[in-house]
BANU-536139 format. One record per residue (C-alpha): x, y, z negated; residue in one letter; residue number from 0. Coordinates in steps of 0.1 Angstrom, whole numbers. Example, Ala and Ser with C-alpha at 12.3 -4.5 7.8 and 13.67 -1.06 7.14 Angstrom:
<atoms>
    c1    c2    c3 type seq
   123   -45   -78    A   0
   137   -11   -71    S   1
</atoms>
This chain:
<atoms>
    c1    c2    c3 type seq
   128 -1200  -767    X   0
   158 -1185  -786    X   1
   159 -1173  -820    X   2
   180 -1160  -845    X   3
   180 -1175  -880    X   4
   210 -1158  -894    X   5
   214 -1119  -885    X   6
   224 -1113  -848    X   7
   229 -1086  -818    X   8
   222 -1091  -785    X   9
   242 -1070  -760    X  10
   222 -1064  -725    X  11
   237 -1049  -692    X  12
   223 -1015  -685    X  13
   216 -1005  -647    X  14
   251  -988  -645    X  15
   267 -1014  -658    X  16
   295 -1036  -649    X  17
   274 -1067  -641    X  18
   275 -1095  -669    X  19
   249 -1119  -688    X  20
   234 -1106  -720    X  21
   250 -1118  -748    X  22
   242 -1129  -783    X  23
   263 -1124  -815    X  24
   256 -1142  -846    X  25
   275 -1131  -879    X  26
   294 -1155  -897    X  27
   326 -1132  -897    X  28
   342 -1102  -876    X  29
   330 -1108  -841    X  30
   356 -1093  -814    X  31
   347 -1077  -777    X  32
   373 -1086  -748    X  33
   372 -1091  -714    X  34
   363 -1133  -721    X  35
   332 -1120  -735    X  36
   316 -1102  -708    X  37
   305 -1127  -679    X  38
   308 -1128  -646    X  39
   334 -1110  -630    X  40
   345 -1080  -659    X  41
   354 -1045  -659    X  42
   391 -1035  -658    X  43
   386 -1011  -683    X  44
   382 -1034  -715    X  45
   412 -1041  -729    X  46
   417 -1077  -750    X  47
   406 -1074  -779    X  48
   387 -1041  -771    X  49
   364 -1037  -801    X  50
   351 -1057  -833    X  51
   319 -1056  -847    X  52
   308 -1066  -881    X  53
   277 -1075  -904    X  54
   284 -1055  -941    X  55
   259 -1048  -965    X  56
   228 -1058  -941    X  57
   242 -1032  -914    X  58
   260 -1040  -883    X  59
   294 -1020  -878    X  60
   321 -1016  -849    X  61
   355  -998  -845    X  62
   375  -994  -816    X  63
   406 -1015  -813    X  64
   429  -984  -805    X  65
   420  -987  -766    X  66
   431  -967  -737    X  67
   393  -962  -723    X  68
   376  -961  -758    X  69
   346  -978  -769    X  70
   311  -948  -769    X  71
   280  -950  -793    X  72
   248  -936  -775    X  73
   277  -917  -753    X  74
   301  -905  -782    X  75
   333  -917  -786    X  76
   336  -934  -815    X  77
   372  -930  -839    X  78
   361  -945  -871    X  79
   338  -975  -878    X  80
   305  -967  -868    X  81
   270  -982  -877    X  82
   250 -1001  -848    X  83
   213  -996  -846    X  84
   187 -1016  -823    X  85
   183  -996  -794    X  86
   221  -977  -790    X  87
   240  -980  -760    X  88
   274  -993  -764    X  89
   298  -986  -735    X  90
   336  -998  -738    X  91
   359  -982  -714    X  92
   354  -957  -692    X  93
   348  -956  -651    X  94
   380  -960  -631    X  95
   384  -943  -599    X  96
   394  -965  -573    X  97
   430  -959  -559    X  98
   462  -974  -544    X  99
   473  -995  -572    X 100
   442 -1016  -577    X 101
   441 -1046  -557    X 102
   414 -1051  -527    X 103
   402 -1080  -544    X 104
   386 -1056  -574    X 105
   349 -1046  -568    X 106
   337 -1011  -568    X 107
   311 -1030  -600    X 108
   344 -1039  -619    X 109
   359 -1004  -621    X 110
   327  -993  -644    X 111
   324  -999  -678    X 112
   308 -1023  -700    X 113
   271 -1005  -705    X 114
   250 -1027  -732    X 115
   218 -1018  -749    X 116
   221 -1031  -785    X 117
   192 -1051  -799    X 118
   195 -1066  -833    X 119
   174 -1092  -855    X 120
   171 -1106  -891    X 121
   194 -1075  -906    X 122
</atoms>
């Protein structure tokens, strides 16, 4: 079983995801979103670091990072901190049409975005 003692967000993979493996953030500081965060594989679009979230006065926050593909609240690109609620979809980057200039070795799954439904506990 796990649990969360100290505030903490879970991110899990939507349907039209790029695959990875839920994840769980616990607070102790600014907590930042790259590509060595999202297991296996990873979409192209997320830029290193991509986003940061943050516990502040018992709400969770994020900001973009100034990336090329943006990082979308519940579908809405986000250009100033933003408050995170349980149940918001969190997308960083965009989809990336396959072409040319992308290696064979990229899969169709890596050229979508990260898709995460946020869950949070103990804020």
């Amino acid at each position: 079983m796990n649990f969360c003692v100290a505030p903490c967000l879970t991110l899990s993979p939507t349907a039209d995801s790029c695959p990875f493996e839920a994840i769980r953030l616990s607070f102790t500081g600014n907590v930042r979103l790259g590509p060595g965060v999202f297991t296996p594989g990873g979409s192209i679009s997320i830029s290193s670091p991509h986003a940061e979230i943050w516990l502040q006065n018992k709400q969770i926050l994020i900001r973009d990072q100034n990336t090329t593909h943006g990082t979308y609240v519940n579908g809405i690109r986000i250009v100033q901190q933003t408050l995170l609620q349980n149940g918001d979809i969190l997308t960083l980057g965009a989809p990336i049409m396959r072409s040319s200039s992308i290696p064979n070795h990229v899969t169709d799954a890596q050229l979508k975005p990260i898709k995460a439904t946020v869950t949070i506990v103990g804020v």
